[in-house]
C-alpha positions as CSV (number, residue, x, y, z in Angstrom):
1,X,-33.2,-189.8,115.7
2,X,-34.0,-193.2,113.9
3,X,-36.0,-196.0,115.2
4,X,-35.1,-199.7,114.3
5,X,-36.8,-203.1,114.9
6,X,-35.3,-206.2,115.2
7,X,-37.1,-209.5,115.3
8,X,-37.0,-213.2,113.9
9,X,-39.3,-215.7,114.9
10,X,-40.0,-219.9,114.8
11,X,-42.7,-222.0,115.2
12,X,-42.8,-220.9,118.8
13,X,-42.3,-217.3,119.4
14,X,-41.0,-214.3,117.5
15,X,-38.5,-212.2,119.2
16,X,-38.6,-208.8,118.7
17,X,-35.9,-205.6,120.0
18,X,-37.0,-201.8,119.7
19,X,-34.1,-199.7,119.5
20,X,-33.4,-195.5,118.6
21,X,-30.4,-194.5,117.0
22,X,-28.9,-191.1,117.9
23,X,-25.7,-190.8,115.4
24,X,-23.5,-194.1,117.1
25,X,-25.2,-194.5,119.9
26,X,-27.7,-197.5,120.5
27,X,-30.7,-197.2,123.4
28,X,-32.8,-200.4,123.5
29,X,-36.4,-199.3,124.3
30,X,-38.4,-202.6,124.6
31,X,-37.5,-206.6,124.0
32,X,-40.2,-208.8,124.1
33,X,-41.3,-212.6,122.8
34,X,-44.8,-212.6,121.2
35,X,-46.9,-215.8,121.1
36,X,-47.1,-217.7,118.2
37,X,-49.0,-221.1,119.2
38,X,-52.3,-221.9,117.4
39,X,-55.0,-220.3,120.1
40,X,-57.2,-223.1,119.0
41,X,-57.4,-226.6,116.6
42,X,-58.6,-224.6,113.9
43,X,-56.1,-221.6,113.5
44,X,-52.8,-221.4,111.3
45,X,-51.1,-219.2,111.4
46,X,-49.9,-217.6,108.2
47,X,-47.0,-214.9,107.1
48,X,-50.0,-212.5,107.6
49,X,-50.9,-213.5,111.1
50,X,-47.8,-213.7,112.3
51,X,-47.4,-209.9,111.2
52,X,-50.5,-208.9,112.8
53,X,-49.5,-210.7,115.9
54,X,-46.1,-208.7,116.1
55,X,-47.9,-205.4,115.1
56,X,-50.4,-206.0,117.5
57,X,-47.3,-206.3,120.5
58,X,-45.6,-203.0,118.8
59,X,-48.6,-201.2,118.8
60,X,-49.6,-201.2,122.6
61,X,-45.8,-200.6,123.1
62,X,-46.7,-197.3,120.6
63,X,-43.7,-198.5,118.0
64,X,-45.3,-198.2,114.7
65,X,-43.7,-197.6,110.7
66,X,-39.8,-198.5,112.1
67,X,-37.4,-199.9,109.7
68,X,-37.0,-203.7,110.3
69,X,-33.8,-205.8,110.3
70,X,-34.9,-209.4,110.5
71,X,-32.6,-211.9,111.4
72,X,-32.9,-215.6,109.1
73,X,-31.7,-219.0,111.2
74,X,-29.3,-221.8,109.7
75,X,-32.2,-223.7,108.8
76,X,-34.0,-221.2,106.5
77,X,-30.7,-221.0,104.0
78,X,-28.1,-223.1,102.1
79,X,-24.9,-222.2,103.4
80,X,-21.1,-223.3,101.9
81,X,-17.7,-222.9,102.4
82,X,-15.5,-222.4,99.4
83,X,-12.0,-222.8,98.1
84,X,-11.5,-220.4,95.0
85,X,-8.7,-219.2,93.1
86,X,-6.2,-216.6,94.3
87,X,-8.4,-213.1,93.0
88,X,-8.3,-209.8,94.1
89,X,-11.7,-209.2,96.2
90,X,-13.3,-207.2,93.5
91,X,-13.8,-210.2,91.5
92,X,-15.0,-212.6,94.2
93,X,-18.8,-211.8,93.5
94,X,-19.1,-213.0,89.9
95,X,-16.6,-215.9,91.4
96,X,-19.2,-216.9,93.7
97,X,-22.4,-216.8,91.8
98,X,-20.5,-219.3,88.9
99,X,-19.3,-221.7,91.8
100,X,-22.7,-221.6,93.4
101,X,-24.5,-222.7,90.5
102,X,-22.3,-225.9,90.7
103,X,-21.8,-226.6,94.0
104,X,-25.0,-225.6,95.5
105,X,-27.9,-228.3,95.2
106,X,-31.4,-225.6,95.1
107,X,-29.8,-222.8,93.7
108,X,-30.9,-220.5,90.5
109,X,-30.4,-217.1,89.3
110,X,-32.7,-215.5,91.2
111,X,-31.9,-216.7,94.7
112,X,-30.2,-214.0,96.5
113,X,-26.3,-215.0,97.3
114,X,-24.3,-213.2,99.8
115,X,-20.8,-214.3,101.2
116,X,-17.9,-212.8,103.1
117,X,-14.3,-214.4,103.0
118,X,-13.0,-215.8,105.9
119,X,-9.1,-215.2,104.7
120,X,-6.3,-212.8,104.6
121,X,-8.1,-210.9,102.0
122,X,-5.7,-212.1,99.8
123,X,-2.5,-210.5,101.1
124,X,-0.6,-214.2,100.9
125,X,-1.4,-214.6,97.5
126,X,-2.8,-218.1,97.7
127,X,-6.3,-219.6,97.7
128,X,-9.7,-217.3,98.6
129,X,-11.7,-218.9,101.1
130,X,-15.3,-217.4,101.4
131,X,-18.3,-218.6,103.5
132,X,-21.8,-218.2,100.9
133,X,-25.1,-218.4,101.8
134,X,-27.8,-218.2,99.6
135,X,-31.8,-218.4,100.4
136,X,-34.9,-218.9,98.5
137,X,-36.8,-216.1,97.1
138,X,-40.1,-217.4,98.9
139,X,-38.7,-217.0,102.6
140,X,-37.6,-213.5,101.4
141,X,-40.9,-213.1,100.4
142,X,-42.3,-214.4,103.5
143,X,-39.9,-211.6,105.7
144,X,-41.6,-208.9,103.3
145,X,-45.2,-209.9,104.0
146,X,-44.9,-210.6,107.8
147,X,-42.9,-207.1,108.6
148,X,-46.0,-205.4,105.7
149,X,-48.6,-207.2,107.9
150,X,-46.4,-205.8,111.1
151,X,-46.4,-201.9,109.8
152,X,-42.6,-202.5,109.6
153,X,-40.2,-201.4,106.6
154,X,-38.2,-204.5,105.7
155,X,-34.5,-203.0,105.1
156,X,-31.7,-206.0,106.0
157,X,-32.1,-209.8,106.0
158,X,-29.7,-211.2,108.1
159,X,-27.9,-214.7,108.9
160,X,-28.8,-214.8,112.6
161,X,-25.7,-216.6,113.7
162,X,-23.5,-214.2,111.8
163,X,-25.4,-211.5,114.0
164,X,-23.8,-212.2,117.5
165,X,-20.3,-211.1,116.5
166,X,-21.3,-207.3,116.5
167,X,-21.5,-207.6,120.7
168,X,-18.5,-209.3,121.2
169,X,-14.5,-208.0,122.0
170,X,-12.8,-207.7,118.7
171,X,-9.6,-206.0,119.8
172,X,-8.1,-209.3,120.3
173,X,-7.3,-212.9,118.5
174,X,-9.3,-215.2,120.7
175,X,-11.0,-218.3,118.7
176,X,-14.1,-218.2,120.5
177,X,-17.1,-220.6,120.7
178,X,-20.2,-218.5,121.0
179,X,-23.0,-220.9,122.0
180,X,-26.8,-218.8,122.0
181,X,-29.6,-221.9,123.5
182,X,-33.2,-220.4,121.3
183,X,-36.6,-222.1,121.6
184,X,-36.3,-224.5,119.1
185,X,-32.6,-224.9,118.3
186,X,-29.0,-224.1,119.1
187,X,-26.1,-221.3,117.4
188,X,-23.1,-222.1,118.0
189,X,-20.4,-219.6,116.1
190,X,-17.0,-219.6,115.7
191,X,-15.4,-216.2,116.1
192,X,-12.0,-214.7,115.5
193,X,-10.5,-211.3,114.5
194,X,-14.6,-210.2,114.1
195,X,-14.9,-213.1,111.5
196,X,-17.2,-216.0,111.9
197,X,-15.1,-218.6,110.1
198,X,-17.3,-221.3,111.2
199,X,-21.0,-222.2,112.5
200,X,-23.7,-224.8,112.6
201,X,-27.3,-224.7,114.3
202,X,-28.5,-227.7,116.0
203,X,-31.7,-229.2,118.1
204,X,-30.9,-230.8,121.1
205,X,-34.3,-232.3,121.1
206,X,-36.3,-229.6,124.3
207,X,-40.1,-230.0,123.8
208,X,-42.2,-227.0,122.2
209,X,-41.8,-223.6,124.8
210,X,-39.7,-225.9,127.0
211,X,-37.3,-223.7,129.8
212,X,-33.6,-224.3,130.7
213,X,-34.5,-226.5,133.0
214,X,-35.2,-229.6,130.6
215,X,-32.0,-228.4,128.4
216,X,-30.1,-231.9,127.8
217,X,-26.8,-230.7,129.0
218,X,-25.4,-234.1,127.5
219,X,-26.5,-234.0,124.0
220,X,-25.6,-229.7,124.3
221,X,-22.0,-231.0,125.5
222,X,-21.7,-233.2,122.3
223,X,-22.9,-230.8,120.0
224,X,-20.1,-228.2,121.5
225,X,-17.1,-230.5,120.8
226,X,-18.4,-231.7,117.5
227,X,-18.2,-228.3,116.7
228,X,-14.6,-227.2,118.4
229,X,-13.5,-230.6,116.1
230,X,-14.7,-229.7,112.6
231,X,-14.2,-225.6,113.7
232,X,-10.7,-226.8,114.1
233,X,-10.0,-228.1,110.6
234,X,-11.7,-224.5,109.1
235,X,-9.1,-222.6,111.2
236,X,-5.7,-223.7,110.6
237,X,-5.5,-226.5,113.2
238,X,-6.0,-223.6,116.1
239,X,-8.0,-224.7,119.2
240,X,-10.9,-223.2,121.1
241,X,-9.6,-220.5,123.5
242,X,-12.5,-219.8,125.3
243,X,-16.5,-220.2,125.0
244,X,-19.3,-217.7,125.3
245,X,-22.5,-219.0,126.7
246,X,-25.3,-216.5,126.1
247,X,-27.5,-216.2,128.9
248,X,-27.5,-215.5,132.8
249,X,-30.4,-217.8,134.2
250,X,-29.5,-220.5,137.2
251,X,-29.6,-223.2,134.5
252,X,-27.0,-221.4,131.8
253,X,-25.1,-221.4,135.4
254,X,-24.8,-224.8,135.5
255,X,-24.8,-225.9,131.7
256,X,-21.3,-223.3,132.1
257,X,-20.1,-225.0,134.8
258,X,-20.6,-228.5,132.8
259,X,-19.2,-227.4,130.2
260,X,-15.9,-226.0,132.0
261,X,-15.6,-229.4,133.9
262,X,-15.6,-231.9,130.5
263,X,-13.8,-228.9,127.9
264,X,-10.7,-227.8,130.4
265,X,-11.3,-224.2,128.5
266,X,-12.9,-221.2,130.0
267,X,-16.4,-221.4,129.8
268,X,-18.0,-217.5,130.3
269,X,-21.6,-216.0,130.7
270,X,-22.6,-213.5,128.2
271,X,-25.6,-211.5,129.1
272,X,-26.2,-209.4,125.9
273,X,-28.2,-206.9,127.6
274,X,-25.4,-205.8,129.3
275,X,-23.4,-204.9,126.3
276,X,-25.9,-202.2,125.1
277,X,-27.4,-199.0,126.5
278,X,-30.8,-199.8,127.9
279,X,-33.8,-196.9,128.4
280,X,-34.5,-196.5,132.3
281,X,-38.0,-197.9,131.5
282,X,-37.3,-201.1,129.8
283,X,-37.7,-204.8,131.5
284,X,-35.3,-207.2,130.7
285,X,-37.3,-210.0,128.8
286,X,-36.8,-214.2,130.2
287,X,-34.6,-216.0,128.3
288,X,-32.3,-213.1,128.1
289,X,-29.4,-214.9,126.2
290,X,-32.2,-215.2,122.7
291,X,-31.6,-211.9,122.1
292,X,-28.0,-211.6,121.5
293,X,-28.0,-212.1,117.4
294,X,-30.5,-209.1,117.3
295,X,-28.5,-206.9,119.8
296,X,-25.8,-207.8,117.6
297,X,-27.1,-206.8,114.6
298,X,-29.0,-203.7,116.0
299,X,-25.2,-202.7,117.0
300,X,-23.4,-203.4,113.6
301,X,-26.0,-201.2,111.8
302,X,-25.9,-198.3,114.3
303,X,-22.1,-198.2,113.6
304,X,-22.0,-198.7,110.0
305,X,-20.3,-201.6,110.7
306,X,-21.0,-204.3,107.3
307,X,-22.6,-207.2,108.3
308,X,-21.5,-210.7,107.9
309,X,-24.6,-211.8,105.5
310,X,-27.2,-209.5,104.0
311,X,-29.8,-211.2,101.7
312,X,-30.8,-207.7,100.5
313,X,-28.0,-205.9,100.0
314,X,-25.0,-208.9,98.9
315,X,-21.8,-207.9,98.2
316,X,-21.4,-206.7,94.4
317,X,-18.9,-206.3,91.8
318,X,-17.4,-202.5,92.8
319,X,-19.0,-199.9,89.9
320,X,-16.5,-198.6,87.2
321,X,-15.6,-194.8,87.6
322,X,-17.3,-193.0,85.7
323,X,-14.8,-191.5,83.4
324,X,-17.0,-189.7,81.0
325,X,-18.0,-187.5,83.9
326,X,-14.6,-186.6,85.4
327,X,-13.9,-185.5,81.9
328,X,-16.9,-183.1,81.8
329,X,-16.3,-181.5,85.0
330,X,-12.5,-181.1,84.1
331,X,-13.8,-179.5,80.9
332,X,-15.9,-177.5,82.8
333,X,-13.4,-176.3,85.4
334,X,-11.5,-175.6,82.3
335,X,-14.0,-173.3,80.5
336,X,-14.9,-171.5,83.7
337,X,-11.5,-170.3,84.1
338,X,-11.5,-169.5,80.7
339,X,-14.6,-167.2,80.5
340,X,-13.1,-164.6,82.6
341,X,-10.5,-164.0,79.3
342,X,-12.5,-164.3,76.8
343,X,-16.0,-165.7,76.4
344,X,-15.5,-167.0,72.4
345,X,-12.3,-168.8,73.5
346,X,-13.4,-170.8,76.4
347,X,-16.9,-171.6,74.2
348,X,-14.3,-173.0,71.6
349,X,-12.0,-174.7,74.2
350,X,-14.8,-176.2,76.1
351,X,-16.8,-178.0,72.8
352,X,-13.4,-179.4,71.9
353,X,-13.3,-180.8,75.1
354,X,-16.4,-181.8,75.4
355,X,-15.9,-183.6,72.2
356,X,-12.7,-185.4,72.9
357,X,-14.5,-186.4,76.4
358,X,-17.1,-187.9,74.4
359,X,-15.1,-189.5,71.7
360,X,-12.9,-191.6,74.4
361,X,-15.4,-192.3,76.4
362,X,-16.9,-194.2,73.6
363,X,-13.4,-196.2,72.4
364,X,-13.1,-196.9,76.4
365,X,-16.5,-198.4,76.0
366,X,-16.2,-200.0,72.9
367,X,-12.2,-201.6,74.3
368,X,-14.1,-202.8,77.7
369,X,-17.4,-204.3,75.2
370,X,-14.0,-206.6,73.0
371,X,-12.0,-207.2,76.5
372,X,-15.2,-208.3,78.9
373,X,-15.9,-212.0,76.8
374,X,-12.1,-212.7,77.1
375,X,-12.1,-211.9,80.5
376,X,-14.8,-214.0,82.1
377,X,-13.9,-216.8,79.4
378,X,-9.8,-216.7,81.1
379,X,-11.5,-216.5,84.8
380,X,-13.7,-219.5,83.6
381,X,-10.6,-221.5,82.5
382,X,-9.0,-220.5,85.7
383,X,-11.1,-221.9,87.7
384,X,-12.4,-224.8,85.7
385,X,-8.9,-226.0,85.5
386,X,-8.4,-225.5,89.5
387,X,-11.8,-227.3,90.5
388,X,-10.1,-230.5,88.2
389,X,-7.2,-230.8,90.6
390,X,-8.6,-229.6,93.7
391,X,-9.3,-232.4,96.5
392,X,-12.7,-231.8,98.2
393,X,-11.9,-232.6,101.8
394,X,-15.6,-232.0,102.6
395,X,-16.3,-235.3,100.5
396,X,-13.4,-237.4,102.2
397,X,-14.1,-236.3,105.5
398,X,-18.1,-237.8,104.6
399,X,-16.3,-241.2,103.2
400,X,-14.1,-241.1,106.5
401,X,-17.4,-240.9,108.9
402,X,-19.5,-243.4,106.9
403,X,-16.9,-246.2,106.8
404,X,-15.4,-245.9,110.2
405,X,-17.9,-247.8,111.6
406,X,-16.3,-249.7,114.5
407,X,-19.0,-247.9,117.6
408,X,-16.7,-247.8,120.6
409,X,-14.3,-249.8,119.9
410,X,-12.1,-247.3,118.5
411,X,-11.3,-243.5,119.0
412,X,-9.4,-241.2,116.6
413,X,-7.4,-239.1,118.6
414,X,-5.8,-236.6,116.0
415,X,-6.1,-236.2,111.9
416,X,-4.2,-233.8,109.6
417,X,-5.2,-233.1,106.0
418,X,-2.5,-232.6,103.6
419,X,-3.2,-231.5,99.7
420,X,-0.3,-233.9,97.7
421,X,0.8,-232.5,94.2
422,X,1.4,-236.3,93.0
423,X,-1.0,-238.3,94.7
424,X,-3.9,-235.4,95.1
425,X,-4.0,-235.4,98.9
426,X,-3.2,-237.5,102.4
427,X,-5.2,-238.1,105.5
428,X,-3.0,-238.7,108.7
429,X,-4.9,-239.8,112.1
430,X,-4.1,-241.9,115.1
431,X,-6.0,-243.4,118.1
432,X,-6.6,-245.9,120.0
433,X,-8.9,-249.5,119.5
434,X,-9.7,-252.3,121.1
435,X,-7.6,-255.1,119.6
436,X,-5.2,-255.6,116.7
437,X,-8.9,-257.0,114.4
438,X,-10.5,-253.6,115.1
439,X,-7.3,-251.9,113.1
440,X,-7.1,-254.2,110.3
441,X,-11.1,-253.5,110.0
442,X,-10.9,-249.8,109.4
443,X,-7.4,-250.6,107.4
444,X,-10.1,-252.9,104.9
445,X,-13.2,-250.6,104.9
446,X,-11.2,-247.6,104.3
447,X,-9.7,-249.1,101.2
448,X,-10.7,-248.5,97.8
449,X,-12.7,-246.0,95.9
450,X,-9.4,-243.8,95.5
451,X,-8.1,-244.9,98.3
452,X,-5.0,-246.8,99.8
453,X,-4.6,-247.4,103.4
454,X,-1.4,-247.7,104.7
455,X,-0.4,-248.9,108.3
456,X,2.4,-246.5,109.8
457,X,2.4,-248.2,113.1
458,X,0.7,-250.5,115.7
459,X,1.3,-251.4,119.3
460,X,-0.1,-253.3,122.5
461,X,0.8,-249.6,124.7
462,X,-2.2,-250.3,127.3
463,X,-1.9,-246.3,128.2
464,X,-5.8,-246.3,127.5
465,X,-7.2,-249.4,129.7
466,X,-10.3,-249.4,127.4
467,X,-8.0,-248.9,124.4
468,X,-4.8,-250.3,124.5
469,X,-4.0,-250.4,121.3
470,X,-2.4,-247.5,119.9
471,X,-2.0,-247.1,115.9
472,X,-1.2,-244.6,113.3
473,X,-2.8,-244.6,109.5
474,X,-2.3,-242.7,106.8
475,X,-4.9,-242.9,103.4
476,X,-3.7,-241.6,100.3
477,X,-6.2,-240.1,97.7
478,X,-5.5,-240.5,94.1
479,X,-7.2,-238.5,91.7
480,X,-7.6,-240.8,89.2
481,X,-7.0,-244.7,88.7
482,X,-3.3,-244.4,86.9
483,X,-1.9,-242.4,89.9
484,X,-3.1,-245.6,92.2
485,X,-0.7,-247.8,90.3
């Protein structure tokens, strides 16, 4: 039997889980917040005192030398989706690290980088998509000293929104919205086919150790379909099925009910306590729902299950087989069976082997040594030459947002993003605006810079009393000045 703690912690509070292990079975012991607020003007605290504050909680609960699984919030890393070439997944680590370095603005060598891809694996044959993360060196530092200062063993860092995905349904191929309310901040997670193909963390603005009770259900209900909209364009153009509230309290009650009214989706209560096997003498902690990422990860690791993003243990390049050593156990295999002949004969069999074993092991090496350079120098062509005619949507969609600026005069009802072989790529939308001017204004300020705007269609419909206008647009992006003309 293994023990395992589970924590992360804010400015506010660090959450912690105990948990034992017996083969795949997961028994939550204890879950508890410990107090992290300044107990006077003078006191900071530091990595250190936050440690001693979490061992001191551990240590009246008699937990003491557990391995620890931290779990690190959106805020703490640099996270990005990328569009590689078509590889096999064997060769999507050393693909990640080279398009990190460009595409990532704080990143160096010795940042640890994990990813996972968010496609078919491959199996289509087209273009790898992969979601990377990648965090400084100092806050794994920090996650070593607090758990050393705690009595803990640090073994996994992981991306605390990836976490919750380990307690959810994964038999199925509901797109769900998994929405976890914290202290300080917000998760909500995209999740399909146990794949979290999408996520962002936001503050909706609650004052410091501030209850349900004051959550802004407004500014949570914005945040949720900002989310289902850009989630949408990460996921093939599929739609929300359902969402997952975490939490059972009177007020997750009512932000659900809120939520169903405005979305038209189901809108569920997920009390991750329920999910897991709980030790007759534990106390459910308040704020229940805060505890979901680490039941989550607590039951990916019980059942070997990989998780999403580990900072200490990133996915790697697969080892080479050793094939110097399968040559000296077939050798050896050989002489054995040998030895009950004749004893000279197998010593003379089993040196020639040994030889030969030897002798192409070293051309294998010295082959791989003259192939490796051409390798990575082809795979560096490859995808040097793809990143010159790919079309970075995630740029367009910022040049869409900063130059629509028409306030509420105008609503975009639906877009589609379309790569263009000629042209480089086309943006379709259509809505609704005030007037005929509003039109011809985001017609002008979306012109230019690569750009042409053309006017598909425009009517007077008055199916939208504040918007009777109804148009379409599409902008075609031009990789370079001659293809414009």
């Amino acid at each position: 039997m293994s023990q395992f703690v589970a924590l992360e912690w804010d400015s506010v509070e660090a959450r912690v889980v105990v948990a034992r292990r017996r083969g795949t079975q997961l028994t939550v012991e204890h879950a508890f917040d410990v107090d992290l607020s300044p107990r006077d003007d003078s006191e900071v605290l530091d990595s250190t005192g936050i440690g001693q504050r979490i061992a001191a909680a551990l240590s009246a609960r008699r937990v003491n030398r557990a391995e620890a699984l931290v779990a690190i919030g959106r805020a703490s890393i640099e996270l990005r989706r990328m569009t590689l070439p078509p590889v096999p997944d064997e060769e999507l680590p050393e693909i990640v690290r080279f398009q990190a370095m460009r595409q990532f603005s704080n990143f160096s060598e010795e940042w640890p980088l994990d990813f996972y891809p968010v496609d078919d694996g491959g199996a289509s044959g087209g273009e790898r998509e992969v979601l990377a993360a990648a965090i400084s060196p100092d806050a794994i530092a920090q996650a070593k000293e607090i758990c050393k200062s705690a009595n803990l063993k640090l073994k996994r860092c992981i991306l605390r929104p990836c976490a919750v995905k380990g307690l959810l349904p994964s038999g199925d191929d509901h797109l769900r919205l998994v929405v976890d309310l914290l202290a300080e901040e917000a998760d909500l997670t995209i999740v399909v086919r146990d794949t979290v193909p999408f996520l962002r963390t936001v503050r909706l603005g609650r004052g410091e150790r501030s209850g349900l009770g004051e959550l802004p259900v407004s500014a949570l209900l914005a945040e949720v379909r900002r989310t289902m909209v850009a989630a949408q364009n990460q996921v093939g153009g599929r739609a929300v099925d359902e969402v997952y509230l975490c939490g059972s309290s009177d007020e997750h009650m009512a932000a659900r009910d809120r939520l169903h009214e405005s979305l038209q989706i189901p809108v569920h209560l997920f009390e991750p306590f329920q999910q897991v096997e709980l030790d007759a003498r534990m106390t459910e902690p308040r704020h229940s729902g805060r505890y979901a990422p680490l039941l989550g990860m607590l039951a990916d690791e019980v059942h070997d299950r990989q998780h999403a993003i580990d900072f200490l243990h990133p996915r790697k390049r697969p080892e080479p087989p050793n094939k110097r050593r399968v040559a000296i156990i077939a050798g050896s295999l050989v002489g054995i069976a040998a030895l009950a002949f004749v004893a000279h004969l197998w010593w003379q069999s089993h040196q020639h082997k040994q030889m030969m074993a030897t002798l192409n092991a070293s051309l294998q090496q010295m082959n791989d040594n003259r192939k490796r350079p051409q390798d990575k120098i082809a795979r560096y062509e490859a995808v040097r030459k793809w990143n010159e005619t790919n079309v970075d949507w995630l740029s367009q969609l910022e040049h869409l947002s900063q130059n629509l600026s028409t306030g509420d005069k105008l609503i975009v009802n639906q877009m589609t993003m379309t790569s263009r072989t000629q042209i480089g790529g086309e943006i379709n939308f259509d809505g609704n605006a005030i007037n005929s001017s509003t039109i011809k204004q985001i017609e002008t300020e979306l012109s230019g810079k690569g750009h042409v705007v053309t006017g598909l269609e425009k009517n007077e419909t008055g199916q939208n009393e504040k918007l009777p206008w109804s148009f379409r647009e599409k902008v075609a992006i031009a990789r370079t000045e001659e293809e414009l003309k």
